[in-house]
C-alpha positions as CSV (number, residue, x, y, z in Angstrom):
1,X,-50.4,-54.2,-4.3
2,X,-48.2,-56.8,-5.8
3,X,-44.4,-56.0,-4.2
4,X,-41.3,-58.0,-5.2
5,X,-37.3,-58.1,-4.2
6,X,-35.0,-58.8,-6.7
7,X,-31.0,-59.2,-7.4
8,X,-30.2,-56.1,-9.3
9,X,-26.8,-56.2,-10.0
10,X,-27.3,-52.9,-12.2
11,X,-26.6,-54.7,-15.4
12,X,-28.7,-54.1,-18.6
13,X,-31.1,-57.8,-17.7
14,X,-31.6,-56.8,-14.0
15,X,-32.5,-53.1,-14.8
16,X,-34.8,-54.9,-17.8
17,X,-36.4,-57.2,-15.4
18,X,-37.5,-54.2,-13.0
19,X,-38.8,-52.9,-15.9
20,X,-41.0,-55.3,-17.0
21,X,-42.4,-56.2,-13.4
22,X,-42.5,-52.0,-13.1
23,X,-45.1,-51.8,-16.4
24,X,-47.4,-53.9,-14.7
25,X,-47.3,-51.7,-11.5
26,X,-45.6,-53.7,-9.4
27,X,-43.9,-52.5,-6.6
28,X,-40.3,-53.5,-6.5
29,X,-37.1,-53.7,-4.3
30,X,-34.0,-54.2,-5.4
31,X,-31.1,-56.0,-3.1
32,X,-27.7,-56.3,-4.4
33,X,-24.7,-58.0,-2.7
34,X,-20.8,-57.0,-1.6
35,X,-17.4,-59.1,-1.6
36,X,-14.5,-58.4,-2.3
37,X,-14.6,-59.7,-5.7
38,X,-18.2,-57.3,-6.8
39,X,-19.3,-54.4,-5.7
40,X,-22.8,-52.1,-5.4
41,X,-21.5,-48.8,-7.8
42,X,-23.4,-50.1,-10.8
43,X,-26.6,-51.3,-8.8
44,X,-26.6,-47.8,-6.7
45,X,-26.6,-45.6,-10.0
46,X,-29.0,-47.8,-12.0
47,X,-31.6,-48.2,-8.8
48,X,-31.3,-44.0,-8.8
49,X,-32.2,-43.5,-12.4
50,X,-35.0,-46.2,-12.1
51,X,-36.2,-44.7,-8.5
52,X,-36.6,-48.0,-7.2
53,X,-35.3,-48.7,-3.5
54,X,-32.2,-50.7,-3.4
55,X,-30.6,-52.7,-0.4
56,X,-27.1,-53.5,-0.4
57,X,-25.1,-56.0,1.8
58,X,-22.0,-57.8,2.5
59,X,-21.8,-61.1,2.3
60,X,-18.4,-61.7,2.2
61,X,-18.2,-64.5,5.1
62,X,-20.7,-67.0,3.2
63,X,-19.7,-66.8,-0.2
64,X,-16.2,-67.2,1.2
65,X,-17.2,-70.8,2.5
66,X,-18.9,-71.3,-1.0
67,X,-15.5,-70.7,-2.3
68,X,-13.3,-72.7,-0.6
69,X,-15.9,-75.5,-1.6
70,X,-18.7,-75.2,-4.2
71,X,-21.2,-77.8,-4.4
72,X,-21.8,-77.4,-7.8
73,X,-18.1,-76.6,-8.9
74,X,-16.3,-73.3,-10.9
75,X,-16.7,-71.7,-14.4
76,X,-13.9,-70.5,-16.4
77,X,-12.0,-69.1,-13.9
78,X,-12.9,-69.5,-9.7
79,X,-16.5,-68.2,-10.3
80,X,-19.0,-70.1,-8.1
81,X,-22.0,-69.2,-10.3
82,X,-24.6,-71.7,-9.3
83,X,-23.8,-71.8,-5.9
84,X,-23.4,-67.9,-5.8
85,X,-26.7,-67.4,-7.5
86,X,-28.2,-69.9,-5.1
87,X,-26.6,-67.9,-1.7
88,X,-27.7,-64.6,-3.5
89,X,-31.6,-65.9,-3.8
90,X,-31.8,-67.7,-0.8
91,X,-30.9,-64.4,1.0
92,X,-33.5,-62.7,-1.1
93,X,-36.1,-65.6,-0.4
94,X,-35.4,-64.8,3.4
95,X,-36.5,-61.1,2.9
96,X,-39.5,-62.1,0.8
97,X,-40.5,-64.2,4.3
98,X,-39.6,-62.3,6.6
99,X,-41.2,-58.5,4.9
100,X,-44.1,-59.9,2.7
101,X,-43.1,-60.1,-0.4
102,X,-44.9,-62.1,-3.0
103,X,-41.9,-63.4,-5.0
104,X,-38.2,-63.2,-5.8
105,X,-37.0,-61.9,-8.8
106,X,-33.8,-62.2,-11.5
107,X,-32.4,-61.3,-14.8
108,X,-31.7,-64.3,-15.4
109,X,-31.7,-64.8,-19.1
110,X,-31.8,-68.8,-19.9
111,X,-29.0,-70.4,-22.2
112,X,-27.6,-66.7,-21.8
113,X,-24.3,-67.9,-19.4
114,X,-23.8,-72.0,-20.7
115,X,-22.9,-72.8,-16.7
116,X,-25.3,-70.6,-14.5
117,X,-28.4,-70.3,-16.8
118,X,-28.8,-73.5,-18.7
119,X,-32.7,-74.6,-17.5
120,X,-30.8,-76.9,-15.0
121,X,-29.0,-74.7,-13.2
122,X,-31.8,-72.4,-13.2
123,X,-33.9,-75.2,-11.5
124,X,-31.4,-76.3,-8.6
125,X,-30.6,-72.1,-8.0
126,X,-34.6,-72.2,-7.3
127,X,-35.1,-75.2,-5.6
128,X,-32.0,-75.0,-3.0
129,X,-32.5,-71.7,-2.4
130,X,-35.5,-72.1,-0.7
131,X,-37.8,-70.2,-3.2
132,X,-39.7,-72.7,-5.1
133,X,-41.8,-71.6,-7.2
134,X,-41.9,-67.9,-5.8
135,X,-38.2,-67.3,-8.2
136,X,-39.8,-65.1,-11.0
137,X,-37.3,-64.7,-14.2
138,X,-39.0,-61.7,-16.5
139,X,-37.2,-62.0,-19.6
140,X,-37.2,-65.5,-19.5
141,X,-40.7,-66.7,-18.0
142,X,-42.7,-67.8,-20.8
143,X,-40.2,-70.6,-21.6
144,X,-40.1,-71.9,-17.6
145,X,-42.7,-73.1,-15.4
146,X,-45.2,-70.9,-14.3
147,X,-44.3,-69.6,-10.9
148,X,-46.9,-69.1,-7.7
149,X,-47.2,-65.2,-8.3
150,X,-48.8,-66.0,-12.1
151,X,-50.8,-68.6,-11.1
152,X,-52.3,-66.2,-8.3
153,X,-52.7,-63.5,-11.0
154,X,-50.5,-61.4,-9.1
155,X,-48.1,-61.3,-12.3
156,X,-49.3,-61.0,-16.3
157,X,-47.8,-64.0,-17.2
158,X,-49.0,-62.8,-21.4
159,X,-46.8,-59.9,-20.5
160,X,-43.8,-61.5,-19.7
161,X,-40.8,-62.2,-22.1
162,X,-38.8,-65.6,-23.5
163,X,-36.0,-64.3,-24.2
164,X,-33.0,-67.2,-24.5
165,X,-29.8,-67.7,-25.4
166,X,-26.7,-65.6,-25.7
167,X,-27.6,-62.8,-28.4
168,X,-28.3,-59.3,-26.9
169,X,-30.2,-58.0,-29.5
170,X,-33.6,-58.5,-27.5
171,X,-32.4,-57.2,-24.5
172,X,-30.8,-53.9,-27.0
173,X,-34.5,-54.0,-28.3
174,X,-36.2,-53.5,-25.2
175,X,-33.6,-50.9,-23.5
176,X,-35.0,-49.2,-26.5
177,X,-38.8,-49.7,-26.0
178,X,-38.0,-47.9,-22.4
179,X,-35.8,-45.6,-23.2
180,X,-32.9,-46.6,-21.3
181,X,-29.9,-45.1,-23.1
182,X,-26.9,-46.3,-21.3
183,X,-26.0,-49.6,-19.6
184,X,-22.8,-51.2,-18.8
185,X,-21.4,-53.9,-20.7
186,X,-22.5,-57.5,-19.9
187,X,-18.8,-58.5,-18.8
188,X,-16.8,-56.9,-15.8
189,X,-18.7,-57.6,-12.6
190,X,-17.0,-60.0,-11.2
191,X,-13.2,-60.5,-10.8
192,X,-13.7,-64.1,-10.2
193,X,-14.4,-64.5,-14.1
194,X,-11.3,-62.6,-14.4
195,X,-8.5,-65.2,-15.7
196,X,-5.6,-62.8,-14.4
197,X,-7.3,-62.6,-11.2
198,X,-8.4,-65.9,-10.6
199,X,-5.0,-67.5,-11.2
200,X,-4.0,-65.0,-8.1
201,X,-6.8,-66.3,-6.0
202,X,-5.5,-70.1,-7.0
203,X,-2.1,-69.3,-5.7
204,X,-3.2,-67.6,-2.4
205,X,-6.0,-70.4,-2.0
206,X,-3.0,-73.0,-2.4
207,X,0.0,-71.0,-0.1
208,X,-1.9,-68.9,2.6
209,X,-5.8,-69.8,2.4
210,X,-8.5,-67.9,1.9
211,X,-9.2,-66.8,5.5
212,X,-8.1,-63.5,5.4
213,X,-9.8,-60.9,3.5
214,X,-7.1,-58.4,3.8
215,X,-4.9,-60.7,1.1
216,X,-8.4,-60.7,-1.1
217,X,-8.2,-57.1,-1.3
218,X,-4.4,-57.0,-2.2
219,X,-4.8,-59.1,-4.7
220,X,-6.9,-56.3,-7.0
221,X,-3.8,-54.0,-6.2
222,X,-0.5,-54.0,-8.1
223,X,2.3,-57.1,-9.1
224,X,2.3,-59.9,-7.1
225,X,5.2,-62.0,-6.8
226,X,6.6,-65.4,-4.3
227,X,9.7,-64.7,-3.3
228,X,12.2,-67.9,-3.2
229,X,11.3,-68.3,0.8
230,X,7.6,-68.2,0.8
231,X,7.0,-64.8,1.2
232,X,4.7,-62.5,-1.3
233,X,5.4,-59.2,-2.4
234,X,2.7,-56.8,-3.8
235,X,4.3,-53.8,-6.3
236,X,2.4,-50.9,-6.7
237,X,2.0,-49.6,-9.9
238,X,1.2,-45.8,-9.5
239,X,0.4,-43.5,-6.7
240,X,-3.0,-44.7,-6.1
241,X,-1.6,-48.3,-5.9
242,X,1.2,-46.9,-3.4
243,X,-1.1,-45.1,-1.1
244,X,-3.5,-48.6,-0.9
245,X,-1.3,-50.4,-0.4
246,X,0.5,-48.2,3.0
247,X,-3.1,-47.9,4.1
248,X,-3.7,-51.5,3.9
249,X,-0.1,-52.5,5.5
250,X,-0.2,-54.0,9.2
251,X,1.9,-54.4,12.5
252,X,4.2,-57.1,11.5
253,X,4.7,-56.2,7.7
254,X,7.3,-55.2,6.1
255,X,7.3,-51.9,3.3
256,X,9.7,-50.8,0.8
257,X,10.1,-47.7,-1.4
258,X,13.2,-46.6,-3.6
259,X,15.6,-43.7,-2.0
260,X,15.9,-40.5,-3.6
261,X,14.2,-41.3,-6.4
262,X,10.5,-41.7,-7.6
263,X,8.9,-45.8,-7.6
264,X,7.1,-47.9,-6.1
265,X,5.8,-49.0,-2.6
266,X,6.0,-52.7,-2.3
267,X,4.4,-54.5,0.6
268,X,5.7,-58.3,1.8
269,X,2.4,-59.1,4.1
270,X,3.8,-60.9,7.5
271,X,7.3,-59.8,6.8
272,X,9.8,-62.2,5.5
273,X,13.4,-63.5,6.4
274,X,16.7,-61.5,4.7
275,X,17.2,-63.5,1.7
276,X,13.0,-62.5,0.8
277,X,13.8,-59.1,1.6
278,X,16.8,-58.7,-0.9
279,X,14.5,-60.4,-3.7
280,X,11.5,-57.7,-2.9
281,X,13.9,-54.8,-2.8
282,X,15.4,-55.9,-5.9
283,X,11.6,-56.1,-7.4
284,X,11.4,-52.5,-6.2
285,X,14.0,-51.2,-8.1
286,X,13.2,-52.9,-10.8
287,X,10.0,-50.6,-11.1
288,X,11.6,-47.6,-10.3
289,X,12.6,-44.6,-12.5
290,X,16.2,-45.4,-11.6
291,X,16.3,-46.6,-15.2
292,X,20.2,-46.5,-15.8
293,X,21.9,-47.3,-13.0
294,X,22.9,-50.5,-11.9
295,X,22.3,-50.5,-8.2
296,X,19.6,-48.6,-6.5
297,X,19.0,-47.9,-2.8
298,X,15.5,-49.3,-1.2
299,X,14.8,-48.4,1.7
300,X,13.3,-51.4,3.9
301,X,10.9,-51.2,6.7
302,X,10.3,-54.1,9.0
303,X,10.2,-54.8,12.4
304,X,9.8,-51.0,13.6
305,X,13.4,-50.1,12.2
306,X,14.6,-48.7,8.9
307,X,17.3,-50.0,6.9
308,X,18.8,-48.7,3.3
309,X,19.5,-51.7,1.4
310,X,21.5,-51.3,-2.2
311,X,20.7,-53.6,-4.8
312,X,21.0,-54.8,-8.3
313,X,18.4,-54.1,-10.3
314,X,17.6,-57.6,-11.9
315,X,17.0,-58.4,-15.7
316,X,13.1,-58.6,-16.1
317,X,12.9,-62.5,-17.3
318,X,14.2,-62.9,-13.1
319,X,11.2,-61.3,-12.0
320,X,8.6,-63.1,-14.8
321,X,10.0,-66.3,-13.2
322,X,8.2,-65.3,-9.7
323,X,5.3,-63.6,-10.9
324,X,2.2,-64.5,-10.0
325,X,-0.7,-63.9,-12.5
326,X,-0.3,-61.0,-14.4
């Protein structure tokens, strides 16, 4: 029996790719990987309708030192591709070793992504990842080299696919053929491709560094503004916002929260000096519900004492000076 491992990301190519290896009665595993920036929900439910096993795991130290430097530089925004696709395989290529496998696989689509899938970057995402010529791309394979599995016979090369280039409608075509009915849209899975976000990450990679993953996660939560001292104040935008952001708060921080009337929680990571403080409550009642008056009370926590604070609420164009992102 013929057995593979492959990324499966749960994404119409990966769930394709199993497919296509599947029809010729292979027998397949499926790995996906967690950071803060992507997650496993899509892979999880797509491995469960295919009833193929699936593996997930964090690899949130590694790709962090891939972006703080990448070898092989960013895409639009502060995605890594290359060198993420190269960490994801290699990791993938260790498994294959290590359990028996015969090869990797992908759904890697070529000229589909003009960075990460151009027959170059395919070609250094196989070589430096350890899996030469064991990196199997189904929907792709009749227009690359022929891989170690096909020249054993292990793998129908005939009935493999060449799919290239950035139209969907082969991939919508052979959903079709195998009756898959819904799939998620091609764009989403990562926040790193995520303009909004990545100018976020920029800022925290310039001011604080990258080193603690605790200001990753905040950055997928609320409004972030710098306050004129340095400090950073996260504004939660509803209730679910509020309550991540007191369950993410630490020894040392300082929280805020309207008096007496509904708003929002806003979190300065670290604390900050007075003059920070006054800007963050002022922030808070800016997003509050106390939408006529004038001055609000906020009440400040920091340093294991309470204080009620009233402020001015400020004219919005104050606060779009010290936003960061959007």
């Amino acid at each position: 029996m013929t057995r593979a491992i492959g990324l499966f990301s749960g994404g119409l190519d990966s769930i394709l790719a199993a497919c296509v290896l599947a029809e010729q009665g292979i027998e397949l595993t499926g790995i996906c990987f967690e950071t803060p920036f992507f997650g496993a929900g899509r892979a999880r439910e797509a491995a469960r309708k295919l009833g193929i096993p699936l593996r997930v795991e964090d690899i949130t130290a590694p790709h962090l030192l891939v972006l703080k430097r990448p070898r092989h530089g960013f895409g639009s925004g502060m995605n890594p591709c290359i060198d993420c696709h190269t960490l994801m395989v290699s990791r993938a290529g260790e498994l294959m070793r290590e359990e028996g496998f015969d090869f990797v696989f992908t759904g890697e689509v070529l000229n589909e992504r003009p960075m990460s899938q151009n027959r170059r970057s395919l070609k250094i995402v196989e070589t430096q990842s350890g899996c030469a010529g064991r990196l199997l791309r189904p929907l792709s394979a009749q227009l690359l080299d022929e891989t170690i599995p096909e020249k054993e016979g292990k793998v129908d090369r005939a009935r493999l696919l060449g799919i290239s280039g950035r139209s969907r409608k082969p991939q919508m075509a052979l959903a079709e053929k195998f009756a898959i009915a819904a799939y998620p849209q091609p764009a989403g899975g990562c926040l790193l491709t995520d303009p909004g976000f990545a100018s976020r990450l920029k800022e925290l990679r310039d001011r604080e560094g990258l080193d603690d993953v605790r200001g990753l996660h905040l950055l997928k939560i609320g409004r972030h503004f710098r306050l004129p001292g340095g400090g950073k104040a996260v504004v939660g935008r509803n209730e679910r916002e509020n309550a991540r952001l007191e369950e993410l708060a630490r020894k040392g921080d300082a929280l805020l929260r309207p008096k007496n009337v509904p708003g929002p929680v806003v979190l300065v990571p670290g604390g900050a000096g007075a003059a920070d403080l006054e800007e963050a409550a002022r922030a808070c009642a800016r997003y509050s519900d106390a939408r006529e008056e004038d001055e609000v009370l906020v009440v400040v926590a920091a340093g294991g004492e309470e204080m009620t604070r009233r402020v001015r609420r400020p004219a919005p164009a104050a606060l779009r000076l010290i936003r960061i992102g959007i």
